[in-house]
C-alpha positions, 0 to 999 in steps of 0.5 A, spaced: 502 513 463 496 512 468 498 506 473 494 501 470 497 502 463 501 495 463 496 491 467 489 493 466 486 487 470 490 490 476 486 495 480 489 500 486 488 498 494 483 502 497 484 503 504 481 507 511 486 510 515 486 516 520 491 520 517 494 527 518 494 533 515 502 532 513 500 525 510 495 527 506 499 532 502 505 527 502 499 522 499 497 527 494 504 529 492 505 522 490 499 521 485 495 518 491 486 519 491 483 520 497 476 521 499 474 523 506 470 518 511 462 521 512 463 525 518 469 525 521 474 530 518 481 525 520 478 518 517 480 518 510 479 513 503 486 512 500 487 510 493 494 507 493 497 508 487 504 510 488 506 509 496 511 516 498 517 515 502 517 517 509 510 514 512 510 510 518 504 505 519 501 504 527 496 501 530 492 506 534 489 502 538 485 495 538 484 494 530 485 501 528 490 504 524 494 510 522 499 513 517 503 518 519 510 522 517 516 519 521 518 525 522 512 527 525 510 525 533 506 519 535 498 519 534 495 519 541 494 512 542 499 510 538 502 503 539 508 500 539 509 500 531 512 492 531 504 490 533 503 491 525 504 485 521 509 485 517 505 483 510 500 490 512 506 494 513 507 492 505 502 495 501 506 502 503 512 499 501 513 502 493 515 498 487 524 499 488 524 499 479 518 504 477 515 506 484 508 503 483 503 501 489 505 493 491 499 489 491 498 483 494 499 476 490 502 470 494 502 467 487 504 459 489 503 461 497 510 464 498 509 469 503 511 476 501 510 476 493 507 482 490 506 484 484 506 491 482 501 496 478 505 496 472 506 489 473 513 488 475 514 482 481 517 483 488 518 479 494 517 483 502 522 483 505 522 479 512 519 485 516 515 488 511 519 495 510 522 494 503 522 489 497 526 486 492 525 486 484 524 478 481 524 480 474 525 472 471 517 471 475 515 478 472 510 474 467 508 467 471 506 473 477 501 476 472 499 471 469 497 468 475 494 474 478 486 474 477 482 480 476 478 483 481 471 485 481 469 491 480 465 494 486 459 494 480 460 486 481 460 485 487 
């Protein structure tokens, strides 16, 4: 079943981080397209479609951010990871019923909901690192999500 098998309307984020070797073969592992950024070997396009467990967010300085594996030491630069606001933490976070990428959808403006690539409602928690499944608002999410444009529409 691809990832947007349930919603068809619902595409992946596409995202530009530096990111490394570790984090590159844990993205691929979990499904994820990346592409590499035009000159320069660390910079990569990522296509979330399933976030792996693991990956830390950090700011690497003013407007740049990075992925890297908890486990693996701090980029140079690296800033504390507190200074990354809690609703960019969240399109890491997986759907915590299917495992899918949440995408942003603050449907009614509450801060934190998403949806997921299969359509499955969640609520960030409060710092952004994990969510909560809200099956009764499932339907209303999705029917309150508006399709993206295509890259070819602008």
């Amino acid at each position: 079943m691809s990832a947007n098998a349930t919603c068809q309307h619902l595409r992946p984020i596409v995202v530009a981080y530096q990111i490394s070797h570790g984090v590159r073969c844990a993205l691929e592992r979990a499904g994820n397209r990346l592409v590499s950024w035009p000159g320069d070997h660390r910079l990569y396009y990522v296509e979330i479609i399933r976030p792996p467990a693991g990956l830390e967010l950090v700011p690497i300085g003013p407007g740049n951010l990075a992925l890297r594996l908890a486990t693996e030491p701090s980029p140079p630069g690296e800033w504390p990871a507190e200074s990354v606001p809690w609703w960019e933490r969240g399109q890491w976070v997986p759907c915590p019923e299917c495992g899918y990428a949440l995408l942003w959808c603050e449907a009614g403006f509450v801060p934190g909901w998403r949806i997921c690539l299969a359509g499955h409602a969640c609520l960030l928690a409060d710092d952004g690192r994990s969510a909560t499944r809200q099956p009764e608002h499932d339907a209303a999410t999705l029917a309150a999500t508006r399709p993206l444009p295509t890259p070819e529409e602008g």
